[in-house]
Each structure stands twice: as C-alpha cells, then as structure tokens.
mmCIF entry with sequence, helices, sheets and N, C-alpha, C, O atoms, coordinates in Angstrom:
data_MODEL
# 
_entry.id   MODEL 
# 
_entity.id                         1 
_entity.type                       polymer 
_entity.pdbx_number_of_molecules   1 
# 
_entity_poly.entity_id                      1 
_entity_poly.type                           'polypeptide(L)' 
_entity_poly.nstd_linkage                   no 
_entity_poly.nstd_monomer                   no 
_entity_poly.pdbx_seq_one_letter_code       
;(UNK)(UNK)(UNK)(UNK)(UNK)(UNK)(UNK)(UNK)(UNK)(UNK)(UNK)(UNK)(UNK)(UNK)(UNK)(UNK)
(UNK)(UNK)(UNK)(UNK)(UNK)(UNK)(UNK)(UNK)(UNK)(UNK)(UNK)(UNK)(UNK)(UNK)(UNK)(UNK)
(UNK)(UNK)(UNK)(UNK)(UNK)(UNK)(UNK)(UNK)(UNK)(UNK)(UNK)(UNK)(UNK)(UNK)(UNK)(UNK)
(UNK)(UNK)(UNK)
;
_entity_poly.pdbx_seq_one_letter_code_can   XXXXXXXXXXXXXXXXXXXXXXXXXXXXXXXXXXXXXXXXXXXXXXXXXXX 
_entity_poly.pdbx_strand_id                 A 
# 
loop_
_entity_poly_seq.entity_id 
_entity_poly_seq.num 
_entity_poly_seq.mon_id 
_entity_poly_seq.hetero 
1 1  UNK n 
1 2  UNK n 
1 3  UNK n 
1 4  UNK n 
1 5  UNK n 
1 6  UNK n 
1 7  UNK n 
1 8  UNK n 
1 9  UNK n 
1 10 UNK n 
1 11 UNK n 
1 12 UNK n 
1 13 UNK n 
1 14 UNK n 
1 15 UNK n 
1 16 UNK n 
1 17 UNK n 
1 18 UNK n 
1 19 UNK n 
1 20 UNK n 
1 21 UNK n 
1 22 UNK n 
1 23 UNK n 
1 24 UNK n 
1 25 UNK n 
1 26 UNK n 
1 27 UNK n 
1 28 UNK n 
1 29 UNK n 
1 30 UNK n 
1 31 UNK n 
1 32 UNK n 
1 33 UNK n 
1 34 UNK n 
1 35 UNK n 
1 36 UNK n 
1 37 UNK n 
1 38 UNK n 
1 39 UNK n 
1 40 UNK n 
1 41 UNK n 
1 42 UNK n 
1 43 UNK n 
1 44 UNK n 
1 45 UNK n 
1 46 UNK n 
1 47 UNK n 
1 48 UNK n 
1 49 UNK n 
1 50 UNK n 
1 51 UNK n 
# 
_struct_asym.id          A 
_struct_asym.entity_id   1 
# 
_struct_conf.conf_type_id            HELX_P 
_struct_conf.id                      HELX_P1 
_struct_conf.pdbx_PDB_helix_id       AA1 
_struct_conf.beg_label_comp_id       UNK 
_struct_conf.beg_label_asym_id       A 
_struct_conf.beg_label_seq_id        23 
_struct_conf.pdbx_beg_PDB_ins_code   ? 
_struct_conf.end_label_comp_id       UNK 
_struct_conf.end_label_asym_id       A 
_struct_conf.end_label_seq_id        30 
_struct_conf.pdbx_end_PDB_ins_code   ? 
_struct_conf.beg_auth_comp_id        UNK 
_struct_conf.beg_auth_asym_id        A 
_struct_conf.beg_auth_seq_id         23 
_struct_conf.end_auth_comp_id        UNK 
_struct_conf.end_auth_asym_id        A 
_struct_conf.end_auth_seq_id         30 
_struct_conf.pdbx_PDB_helix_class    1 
_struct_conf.details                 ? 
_struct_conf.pdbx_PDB_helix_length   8 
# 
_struct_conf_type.id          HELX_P 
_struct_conf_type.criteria    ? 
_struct_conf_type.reference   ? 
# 
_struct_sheet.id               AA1 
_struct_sheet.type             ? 
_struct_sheet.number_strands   4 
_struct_sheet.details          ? 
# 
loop_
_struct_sheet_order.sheet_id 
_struct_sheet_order.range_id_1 
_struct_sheet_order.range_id_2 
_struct_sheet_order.offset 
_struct_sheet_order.sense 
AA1 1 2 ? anti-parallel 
AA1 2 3 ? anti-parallel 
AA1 3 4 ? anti-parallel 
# 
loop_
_struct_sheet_range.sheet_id 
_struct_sheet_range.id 
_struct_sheet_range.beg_label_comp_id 
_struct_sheet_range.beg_label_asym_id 
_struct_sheet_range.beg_label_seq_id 
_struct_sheet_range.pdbx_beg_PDB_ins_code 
_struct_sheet_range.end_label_comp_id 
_struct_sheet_range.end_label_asym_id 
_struct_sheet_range.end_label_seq_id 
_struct_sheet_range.pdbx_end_PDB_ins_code 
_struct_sheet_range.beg_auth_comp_id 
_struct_sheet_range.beg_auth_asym_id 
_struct_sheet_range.beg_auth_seq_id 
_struct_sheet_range.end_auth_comp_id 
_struct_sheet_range.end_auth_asym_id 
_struct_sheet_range.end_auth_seq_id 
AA1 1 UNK A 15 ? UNK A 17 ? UNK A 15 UNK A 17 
AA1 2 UNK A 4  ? UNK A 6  ? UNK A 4  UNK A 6  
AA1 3 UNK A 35 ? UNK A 39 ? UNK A 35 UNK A 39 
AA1 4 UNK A 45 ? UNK A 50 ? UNK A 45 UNK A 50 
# 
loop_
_atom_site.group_PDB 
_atom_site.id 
_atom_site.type_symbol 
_atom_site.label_atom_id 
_atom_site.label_alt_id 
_atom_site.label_comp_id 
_atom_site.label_asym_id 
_atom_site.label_entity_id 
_atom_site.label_seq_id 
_atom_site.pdbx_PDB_ins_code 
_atom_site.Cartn_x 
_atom_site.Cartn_y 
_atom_site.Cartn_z 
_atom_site.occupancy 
_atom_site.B_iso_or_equiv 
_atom_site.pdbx_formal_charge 
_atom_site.auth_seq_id 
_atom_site.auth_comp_id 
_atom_site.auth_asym_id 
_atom_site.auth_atom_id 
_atom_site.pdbx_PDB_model_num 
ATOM 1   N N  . UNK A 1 1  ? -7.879  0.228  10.808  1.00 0.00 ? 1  UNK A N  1 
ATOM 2   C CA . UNK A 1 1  ? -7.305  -0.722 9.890   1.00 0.00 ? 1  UNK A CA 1 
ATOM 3   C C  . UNK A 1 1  ? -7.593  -0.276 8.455   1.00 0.00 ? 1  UNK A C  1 
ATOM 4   O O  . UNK A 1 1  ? -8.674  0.179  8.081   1.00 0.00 ? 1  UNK A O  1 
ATOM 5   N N  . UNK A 1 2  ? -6.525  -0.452 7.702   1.00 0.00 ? 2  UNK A N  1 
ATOM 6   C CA . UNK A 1 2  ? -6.706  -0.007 6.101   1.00 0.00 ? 2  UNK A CA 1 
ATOM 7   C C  . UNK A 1 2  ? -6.603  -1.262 5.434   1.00 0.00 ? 2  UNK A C  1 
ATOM 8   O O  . UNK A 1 2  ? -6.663  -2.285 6.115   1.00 0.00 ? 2  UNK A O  1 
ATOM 9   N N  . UNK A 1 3  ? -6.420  -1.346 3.898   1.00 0.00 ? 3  UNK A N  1 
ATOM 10  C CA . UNK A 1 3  ? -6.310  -2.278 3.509   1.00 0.00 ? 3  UNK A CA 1 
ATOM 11  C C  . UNK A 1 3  ? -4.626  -1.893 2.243   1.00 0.00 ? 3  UNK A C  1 
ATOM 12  O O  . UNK A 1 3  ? -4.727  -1.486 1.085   1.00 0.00 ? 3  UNK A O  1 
ATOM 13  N N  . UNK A 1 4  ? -3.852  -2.068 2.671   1.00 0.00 ? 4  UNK A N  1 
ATOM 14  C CA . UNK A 1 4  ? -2.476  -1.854 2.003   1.00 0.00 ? 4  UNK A CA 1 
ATOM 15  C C  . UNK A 1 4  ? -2.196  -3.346 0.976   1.00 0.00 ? 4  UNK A C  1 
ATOM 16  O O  . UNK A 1 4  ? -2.371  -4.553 1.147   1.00 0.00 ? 4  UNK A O  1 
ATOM 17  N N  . UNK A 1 5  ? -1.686  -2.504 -0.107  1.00 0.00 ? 5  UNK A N  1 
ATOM 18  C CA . UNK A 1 5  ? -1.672  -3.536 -1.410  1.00 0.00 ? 5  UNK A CA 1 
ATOM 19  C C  . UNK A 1 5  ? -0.273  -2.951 -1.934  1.00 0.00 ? 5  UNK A C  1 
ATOM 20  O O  . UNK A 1 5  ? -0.178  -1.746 -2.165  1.00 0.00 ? 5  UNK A O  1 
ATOM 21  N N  . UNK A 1 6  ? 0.726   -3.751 -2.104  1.00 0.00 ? 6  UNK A N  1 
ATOM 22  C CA . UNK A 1 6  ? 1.742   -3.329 -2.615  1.00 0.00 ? 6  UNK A CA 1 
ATOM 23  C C  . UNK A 1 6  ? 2.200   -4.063 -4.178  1.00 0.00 ? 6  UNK A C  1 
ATOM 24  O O  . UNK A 1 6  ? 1.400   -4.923 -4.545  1.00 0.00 ? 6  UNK A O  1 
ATOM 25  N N  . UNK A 1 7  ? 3.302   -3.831 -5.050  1.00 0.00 ? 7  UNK A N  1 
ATOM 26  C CA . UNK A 1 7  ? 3.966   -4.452 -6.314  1.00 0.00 ? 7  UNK A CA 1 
ATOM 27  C C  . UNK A 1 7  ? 5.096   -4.464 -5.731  1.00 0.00 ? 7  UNK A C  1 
ATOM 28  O O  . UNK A 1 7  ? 5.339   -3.529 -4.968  1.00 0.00 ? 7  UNK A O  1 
ATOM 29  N N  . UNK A 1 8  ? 5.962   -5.377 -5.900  1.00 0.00 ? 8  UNK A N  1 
ATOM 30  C CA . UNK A 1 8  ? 6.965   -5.646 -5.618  1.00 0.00 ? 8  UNK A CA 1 
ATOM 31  C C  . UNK A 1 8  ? 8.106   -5.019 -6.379  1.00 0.00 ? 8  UNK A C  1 
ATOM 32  O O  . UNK A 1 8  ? 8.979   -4.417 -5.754  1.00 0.00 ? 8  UNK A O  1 
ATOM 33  N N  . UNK A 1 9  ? 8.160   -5.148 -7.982  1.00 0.00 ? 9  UNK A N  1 
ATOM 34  C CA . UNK A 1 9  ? 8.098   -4.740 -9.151  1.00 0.00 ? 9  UNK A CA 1 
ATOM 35  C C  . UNK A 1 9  ? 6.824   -4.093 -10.308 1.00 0.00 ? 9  UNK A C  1 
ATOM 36  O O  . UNK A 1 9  ? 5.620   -4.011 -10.064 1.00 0.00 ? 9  UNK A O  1 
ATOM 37  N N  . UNK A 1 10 ? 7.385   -3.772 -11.326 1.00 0.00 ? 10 UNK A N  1 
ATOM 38  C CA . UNK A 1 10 ? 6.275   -3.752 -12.258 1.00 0.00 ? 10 UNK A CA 1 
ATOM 39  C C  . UNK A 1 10 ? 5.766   -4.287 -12.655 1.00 0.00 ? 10 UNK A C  1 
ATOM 40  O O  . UNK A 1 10 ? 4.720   -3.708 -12.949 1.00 0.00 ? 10 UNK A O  1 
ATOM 41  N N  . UNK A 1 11 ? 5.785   -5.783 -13.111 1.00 0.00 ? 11 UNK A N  1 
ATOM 42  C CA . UNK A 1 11 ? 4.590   -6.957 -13.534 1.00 0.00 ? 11 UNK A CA 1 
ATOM 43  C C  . UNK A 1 11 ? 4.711   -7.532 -12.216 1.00 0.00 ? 11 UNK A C  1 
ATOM 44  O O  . UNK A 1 11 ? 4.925   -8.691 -12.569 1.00 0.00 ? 11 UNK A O  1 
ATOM 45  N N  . UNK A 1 12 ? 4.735   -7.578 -10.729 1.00 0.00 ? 12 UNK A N  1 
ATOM 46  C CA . UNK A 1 12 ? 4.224   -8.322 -9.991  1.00 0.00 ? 12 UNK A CA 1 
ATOM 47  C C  . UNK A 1 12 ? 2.777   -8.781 -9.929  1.00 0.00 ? 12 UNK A C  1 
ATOM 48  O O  . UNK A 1 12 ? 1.958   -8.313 -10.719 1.00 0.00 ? 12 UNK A O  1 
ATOM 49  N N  . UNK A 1 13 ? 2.484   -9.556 -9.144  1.00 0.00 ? 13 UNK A N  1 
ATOM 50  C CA . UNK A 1 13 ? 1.288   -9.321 -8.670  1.00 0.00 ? 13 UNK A CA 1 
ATOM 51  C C  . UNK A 1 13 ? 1.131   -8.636 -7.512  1.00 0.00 ? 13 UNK A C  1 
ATOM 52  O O  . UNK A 1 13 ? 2.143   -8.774 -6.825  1.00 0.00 ? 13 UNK A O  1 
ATOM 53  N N  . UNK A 1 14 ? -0.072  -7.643 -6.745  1.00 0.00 ? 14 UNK A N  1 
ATOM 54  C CA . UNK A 1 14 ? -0.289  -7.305 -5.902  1.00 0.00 ? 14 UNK A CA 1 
ATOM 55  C C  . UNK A 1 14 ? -0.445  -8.093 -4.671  1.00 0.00 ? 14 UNK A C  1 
ATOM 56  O O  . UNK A 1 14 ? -1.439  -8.819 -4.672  1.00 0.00 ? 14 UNK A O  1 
ATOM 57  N N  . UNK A 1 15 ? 0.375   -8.130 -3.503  1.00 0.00 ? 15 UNK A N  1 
ATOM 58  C CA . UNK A 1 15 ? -0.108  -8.618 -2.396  1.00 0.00 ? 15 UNK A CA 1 
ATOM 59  C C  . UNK A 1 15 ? -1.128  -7.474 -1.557  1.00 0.00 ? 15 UNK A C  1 
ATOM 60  O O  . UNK A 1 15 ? -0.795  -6.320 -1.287  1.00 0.00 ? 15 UNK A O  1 
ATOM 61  N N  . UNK A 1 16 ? -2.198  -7.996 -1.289  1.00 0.00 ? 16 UNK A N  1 
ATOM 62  C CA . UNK A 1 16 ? -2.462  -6.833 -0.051  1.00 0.00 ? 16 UNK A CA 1 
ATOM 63  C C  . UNK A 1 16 ? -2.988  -7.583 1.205   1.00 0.00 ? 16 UNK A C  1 
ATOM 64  O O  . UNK A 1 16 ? -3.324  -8.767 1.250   1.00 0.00 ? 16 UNK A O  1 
ATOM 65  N N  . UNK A 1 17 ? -2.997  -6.812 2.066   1.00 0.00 ? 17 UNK A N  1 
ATOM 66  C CA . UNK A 1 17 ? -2.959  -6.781 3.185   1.00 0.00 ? 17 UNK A CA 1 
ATOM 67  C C  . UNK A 1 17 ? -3.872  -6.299 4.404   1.00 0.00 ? 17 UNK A C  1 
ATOM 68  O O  . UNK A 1 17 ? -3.915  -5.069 4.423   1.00 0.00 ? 17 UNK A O  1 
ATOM 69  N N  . UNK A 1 18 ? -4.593  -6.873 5.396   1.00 0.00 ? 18 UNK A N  1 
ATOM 70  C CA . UNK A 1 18 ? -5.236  -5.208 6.366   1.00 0.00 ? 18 UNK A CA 1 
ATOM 71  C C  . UNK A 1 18 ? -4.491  -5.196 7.791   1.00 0.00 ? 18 UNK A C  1 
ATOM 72  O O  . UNK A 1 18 ? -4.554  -6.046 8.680   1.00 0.00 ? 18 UNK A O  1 
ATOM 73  N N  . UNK A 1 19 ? -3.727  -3.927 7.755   1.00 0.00 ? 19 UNK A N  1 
ATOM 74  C CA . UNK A 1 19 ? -2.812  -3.443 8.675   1.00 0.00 ? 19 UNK A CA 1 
ATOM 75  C C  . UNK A 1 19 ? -3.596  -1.970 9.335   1.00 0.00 ? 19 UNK A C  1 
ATOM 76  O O  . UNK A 1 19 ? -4.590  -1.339 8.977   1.00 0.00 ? 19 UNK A O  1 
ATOM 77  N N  . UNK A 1 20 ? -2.645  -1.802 10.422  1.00 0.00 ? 20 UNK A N  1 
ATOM 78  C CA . UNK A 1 20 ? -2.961  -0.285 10.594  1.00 0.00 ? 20 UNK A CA 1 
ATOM 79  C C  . UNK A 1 20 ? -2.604  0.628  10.151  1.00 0.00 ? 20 UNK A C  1 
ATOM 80  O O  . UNK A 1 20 ? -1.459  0.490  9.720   1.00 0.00 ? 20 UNK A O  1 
ATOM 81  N N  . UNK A 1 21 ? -3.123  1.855  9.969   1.00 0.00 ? 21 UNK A N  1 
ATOM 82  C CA . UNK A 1 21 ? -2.801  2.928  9.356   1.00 0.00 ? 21 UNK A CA 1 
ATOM 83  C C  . UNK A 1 21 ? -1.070  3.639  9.300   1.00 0.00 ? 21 UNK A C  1 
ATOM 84  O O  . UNK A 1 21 ? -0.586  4.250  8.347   1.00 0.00 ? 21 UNK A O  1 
ATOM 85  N N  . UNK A 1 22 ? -0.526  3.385  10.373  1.00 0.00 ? 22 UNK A N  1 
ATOM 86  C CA . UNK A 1 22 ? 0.529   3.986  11.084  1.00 0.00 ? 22 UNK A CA 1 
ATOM 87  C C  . UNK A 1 22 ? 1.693   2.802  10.298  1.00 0.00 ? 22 UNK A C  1 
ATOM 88  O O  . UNK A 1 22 ? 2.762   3.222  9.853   1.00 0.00 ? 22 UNK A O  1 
ATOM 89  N N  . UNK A 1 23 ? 1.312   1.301  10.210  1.00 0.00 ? 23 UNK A N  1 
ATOM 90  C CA . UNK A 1 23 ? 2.226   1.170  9.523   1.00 0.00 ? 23 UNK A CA 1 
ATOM 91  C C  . UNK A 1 23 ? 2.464   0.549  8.222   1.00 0.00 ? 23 UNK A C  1 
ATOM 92  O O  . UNK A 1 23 ? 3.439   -0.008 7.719   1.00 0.00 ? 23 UNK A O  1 
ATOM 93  N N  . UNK A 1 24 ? 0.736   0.934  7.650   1.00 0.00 ? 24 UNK A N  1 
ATOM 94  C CA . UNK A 1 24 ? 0.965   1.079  6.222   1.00 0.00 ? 24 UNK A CA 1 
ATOM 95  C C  . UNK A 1 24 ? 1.050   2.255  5.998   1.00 0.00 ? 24 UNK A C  1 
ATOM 96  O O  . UNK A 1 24 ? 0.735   2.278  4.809   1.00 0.00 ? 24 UNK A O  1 
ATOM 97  N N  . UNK A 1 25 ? 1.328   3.660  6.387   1.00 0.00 ? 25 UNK A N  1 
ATOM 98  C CA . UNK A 1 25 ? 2.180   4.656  5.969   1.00 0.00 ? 25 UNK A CA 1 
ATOM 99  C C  . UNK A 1 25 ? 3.833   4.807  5.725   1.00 0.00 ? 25 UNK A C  1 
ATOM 100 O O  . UNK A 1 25 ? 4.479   5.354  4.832   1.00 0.00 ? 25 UNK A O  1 
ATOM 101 N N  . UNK A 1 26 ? 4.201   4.102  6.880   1.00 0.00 ? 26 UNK A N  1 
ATOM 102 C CA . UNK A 1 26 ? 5.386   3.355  7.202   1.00 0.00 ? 26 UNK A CA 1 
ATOM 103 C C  . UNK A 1 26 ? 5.896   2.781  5.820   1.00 0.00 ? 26 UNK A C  1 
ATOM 104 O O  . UNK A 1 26 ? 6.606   3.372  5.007   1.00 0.00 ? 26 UNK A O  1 
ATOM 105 N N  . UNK A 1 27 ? 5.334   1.383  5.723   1.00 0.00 ? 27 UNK A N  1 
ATOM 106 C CA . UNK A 1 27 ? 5.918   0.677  4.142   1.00 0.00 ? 27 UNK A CA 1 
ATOM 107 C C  . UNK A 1 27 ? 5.279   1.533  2.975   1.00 0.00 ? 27 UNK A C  1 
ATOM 108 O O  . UNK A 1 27 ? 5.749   1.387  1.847   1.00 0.00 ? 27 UNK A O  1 
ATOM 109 N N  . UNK A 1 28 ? 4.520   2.176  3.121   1.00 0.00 ? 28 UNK A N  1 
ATOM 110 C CA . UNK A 1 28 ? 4.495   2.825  1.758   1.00 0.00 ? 28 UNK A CA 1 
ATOM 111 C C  . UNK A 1 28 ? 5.663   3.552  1.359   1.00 0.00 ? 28 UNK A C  1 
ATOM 112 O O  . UNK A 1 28 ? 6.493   3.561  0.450   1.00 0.00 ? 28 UNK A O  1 
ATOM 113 N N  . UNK A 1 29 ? 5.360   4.207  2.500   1.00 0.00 ? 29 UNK A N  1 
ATOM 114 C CA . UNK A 1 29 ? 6.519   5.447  2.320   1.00 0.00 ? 29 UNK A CA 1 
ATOM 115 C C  . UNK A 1 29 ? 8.169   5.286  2.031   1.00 0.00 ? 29 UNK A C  1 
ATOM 116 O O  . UNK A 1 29 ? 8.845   5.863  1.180   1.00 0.00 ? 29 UNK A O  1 
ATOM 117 N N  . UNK A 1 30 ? 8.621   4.195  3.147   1.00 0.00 ? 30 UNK A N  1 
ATOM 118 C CA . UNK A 1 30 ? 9.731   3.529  3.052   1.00 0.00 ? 30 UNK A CA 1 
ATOM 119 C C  . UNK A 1 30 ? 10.178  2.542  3.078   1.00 0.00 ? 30 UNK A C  1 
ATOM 120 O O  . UNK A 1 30 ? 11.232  2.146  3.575   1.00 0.00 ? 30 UNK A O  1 
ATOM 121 N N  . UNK A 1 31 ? 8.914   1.731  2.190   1.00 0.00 ? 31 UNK A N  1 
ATOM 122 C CA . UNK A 1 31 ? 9.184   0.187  1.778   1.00 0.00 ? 31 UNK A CA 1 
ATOM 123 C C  . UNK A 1 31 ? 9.899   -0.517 0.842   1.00 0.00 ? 31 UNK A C  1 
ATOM 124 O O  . UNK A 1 31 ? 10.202  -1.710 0.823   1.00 0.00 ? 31 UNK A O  1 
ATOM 125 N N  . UNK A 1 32 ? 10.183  0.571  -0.107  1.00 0.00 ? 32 UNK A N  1 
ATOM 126 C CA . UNK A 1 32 ? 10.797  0.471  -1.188  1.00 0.00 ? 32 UNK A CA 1 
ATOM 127 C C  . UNK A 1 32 ? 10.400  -0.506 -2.119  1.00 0.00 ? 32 UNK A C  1 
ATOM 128 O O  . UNK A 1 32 ? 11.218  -1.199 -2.724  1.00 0.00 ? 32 UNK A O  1 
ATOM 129 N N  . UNK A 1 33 ? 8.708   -0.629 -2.318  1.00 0.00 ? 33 UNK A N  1 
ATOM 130 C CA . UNK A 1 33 ? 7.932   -1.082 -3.446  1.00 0.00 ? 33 UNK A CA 1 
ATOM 131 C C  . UNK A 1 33 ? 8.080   -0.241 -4.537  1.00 0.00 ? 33 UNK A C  1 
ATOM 132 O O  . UNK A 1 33 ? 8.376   0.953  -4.485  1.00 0.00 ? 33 UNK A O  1 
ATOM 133 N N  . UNK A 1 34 ? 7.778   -1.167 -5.915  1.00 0.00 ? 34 UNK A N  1 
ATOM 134 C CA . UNK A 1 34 ? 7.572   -0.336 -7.127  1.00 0.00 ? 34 UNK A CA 1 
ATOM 135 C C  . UNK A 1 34 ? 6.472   0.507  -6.558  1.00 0.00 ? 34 UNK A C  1 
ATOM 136 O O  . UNK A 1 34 ? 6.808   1.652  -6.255  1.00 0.00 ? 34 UNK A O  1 
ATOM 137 N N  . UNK A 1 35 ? 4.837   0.063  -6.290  1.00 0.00 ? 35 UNK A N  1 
ATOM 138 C CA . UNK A 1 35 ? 3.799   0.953  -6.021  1.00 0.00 ? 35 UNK A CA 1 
ATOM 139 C C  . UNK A 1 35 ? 3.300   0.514  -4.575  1.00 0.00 ? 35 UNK A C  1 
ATOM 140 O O  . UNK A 1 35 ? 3.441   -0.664 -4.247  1.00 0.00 ? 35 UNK A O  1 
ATOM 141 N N  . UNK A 1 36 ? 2.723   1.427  -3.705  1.00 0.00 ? 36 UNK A N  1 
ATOM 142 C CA . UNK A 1 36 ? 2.035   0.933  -2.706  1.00 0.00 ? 36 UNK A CA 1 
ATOM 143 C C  . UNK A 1 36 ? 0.568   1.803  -2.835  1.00 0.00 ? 36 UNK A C  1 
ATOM 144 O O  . UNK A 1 36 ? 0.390   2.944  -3.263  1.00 0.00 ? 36 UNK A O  1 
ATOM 145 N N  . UNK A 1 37 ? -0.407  0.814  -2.298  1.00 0.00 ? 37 UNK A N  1 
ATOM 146 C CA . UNK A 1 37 ? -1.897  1.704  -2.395  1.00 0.00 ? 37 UNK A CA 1 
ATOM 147 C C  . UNK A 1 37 ? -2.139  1.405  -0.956  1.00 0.00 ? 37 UNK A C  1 
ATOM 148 O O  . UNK A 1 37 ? -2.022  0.293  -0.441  1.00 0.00 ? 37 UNK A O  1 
ATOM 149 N N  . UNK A 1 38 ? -2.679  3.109  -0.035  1.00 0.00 ? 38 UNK A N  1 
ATOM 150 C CA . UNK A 1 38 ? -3.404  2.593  1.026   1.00 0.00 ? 38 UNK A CA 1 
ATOM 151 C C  . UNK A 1 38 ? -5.042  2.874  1.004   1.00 0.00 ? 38 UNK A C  1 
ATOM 152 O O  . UNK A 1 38 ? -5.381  3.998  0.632   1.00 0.00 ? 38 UNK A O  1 
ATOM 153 N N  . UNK A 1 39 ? -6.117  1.899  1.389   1.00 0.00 ? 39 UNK A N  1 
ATOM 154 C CA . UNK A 1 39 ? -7.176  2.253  0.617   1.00 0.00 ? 39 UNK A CA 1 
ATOM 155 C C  . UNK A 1 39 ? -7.848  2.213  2.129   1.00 0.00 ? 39 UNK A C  1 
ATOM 156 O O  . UNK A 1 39 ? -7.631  1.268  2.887   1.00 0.00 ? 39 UNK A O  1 
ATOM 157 N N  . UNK A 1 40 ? -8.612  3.237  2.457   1.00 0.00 ? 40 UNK A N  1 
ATOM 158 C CA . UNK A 1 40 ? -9.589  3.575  3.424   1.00 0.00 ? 40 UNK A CA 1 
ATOM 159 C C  . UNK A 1 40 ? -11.043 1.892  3.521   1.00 0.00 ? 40 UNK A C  1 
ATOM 160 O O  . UNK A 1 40 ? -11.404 0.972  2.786   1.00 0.00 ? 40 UNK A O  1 
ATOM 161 N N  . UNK A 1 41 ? -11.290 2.307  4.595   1.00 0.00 ? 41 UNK A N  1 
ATOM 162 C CA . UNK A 1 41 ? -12.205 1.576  4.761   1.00 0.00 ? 41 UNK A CA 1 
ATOM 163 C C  . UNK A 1 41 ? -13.914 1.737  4.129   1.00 0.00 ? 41 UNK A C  1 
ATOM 164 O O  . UNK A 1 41 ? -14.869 0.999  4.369   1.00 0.00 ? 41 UNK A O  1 
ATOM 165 N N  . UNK A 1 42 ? -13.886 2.387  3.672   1.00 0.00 ? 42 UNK A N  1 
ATOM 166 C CA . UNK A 1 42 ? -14.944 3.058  2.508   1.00 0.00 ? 42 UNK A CA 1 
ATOM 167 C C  . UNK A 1 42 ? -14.635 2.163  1.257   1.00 0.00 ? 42 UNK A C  1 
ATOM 168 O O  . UNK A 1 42 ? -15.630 1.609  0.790   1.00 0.00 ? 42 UNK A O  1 
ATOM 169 N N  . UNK A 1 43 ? -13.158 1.862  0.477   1.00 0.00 ? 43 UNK A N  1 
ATOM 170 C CA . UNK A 1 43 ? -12.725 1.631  -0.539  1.00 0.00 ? 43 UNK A CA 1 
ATOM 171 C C  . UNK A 1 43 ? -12.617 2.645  -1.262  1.00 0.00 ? 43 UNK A C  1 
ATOM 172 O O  . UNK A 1 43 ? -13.052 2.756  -2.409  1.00 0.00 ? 43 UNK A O  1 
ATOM 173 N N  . UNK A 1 44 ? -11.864 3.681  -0.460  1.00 0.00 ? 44 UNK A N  1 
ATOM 174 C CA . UNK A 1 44 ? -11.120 4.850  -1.121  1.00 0.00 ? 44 UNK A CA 1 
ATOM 175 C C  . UNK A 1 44 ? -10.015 4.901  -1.090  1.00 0.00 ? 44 UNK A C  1 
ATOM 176 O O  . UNK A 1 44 ? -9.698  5.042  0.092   1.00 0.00 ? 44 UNK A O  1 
ATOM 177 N N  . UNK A 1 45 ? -8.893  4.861  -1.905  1.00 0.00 ? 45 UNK A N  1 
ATOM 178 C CA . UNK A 1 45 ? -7.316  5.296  -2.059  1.00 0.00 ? 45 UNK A CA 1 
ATOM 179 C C  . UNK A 1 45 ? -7.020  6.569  -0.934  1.00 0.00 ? 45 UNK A C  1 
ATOM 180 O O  . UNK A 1 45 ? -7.283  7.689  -1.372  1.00 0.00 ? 45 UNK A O  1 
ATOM 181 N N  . UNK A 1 46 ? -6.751  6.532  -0.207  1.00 0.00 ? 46 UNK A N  1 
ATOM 182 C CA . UNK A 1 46 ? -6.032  7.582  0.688   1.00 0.00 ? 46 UNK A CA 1 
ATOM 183 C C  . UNK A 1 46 ? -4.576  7.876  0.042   1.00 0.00 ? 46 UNK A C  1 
ATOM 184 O O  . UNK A 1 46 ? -4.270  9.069  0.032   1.00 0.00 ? 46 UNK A O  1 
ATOM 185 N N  . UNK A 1 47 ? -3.926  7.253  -0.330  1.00 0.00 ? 47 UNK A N  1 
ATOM 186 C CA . UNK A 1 47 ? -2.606  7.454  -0.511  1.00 0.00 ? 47 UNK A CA 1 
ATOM 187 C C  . UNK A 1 47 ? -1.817  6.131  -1.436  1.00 0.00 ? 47 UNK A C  1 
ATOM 188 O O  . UNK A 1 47 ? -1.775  4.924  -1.195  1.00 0.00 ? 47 UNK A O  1 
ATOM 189 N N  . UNK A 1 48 ? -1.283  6.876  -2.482  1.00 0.00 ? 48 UNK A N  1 
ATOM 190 C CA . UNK A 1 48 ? -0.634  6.130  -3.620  1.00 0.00 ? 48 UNK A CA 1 
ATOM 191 C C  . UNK A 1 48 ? 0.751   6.469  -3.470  1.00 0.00 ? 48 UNK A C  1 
ATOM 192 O O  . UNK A 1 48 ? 1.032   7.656  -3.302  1.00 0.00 ? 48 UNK A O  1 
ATOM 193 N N  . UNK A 1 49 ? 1.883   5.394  -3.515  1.00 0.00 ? 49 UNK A N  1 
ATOM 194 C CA . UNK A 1 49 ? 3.379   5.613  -3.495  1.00 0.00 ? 49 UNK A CA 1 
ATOM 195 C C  . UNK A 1 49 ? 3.883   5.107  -4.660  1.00 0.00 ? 49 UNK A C  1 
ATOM 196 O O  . UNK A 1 49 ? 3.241   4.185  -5.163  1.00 0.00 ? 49 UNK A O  1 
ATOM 197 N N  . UNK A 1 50 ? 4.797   5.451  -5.170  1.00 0.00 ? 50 UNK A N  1 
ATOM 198 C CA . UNK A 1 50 ? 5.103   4.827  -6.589  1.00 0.00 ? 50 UNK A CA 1 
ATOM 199 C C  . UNK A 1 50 ? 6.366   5.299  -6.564  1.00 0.00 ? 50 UNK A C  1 
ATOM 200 O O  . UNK A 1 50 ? 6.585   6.510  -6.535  1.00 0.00 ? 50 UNK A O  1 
ATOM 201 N N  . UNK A 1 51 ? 7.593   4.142  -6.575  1.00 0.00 ? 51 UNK A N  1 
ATOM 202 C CA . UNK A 1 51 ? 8.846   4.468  -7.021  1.00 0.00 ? 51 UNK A CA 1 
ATOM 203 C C  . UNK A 1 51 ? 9.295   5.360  -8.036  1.00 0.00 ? 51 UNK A C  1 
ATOM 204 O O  . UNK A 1 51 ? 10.499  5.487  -8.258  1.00 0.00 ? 51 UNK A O  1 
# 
C-alpha cells in the first residue's frame, strides 16, 4: 500500500489516498490529474506525474 495524493487542477486541494501500488501507478500515469504524488511507505516520493 502507498499513499497516492493527487490535484485535480492547479489551485486544487490535494486529495490523497492509501491504495495499492499497481493502481496508483495506474491513475498517476493515466488519470489525467494536473499532479499525482506516489509516496512509499517510508514517506518517500517514488514517483511524481505532472500534466
């Protein structure tokens, strides 16, 4: 489980989320958020998406 935080837009606010890995790669990748962050269970950024 990660913890996925997305923007909807640019002044959104962040929703986040704890999903699994497989398909917060998924909406990051092809969620079509302004930004998506997936952050490891450490509280490390693994992976940043940004329109």
């Amino acid at each position: 489980m990660v913890t996925f935080i997305v923007w909807e837009h640019e002044n959104s606010e962040p929703h986040i989320r704890v999903i699994p890995m497989s398909l917060a790669w998924n909406l990051g990748n092809k969620g079509g958020f302004y930004k998506a962050q997936i952050i490891n269970e450490q509280g490390v950024i693994d992976y940043e998406f940004k329109a």
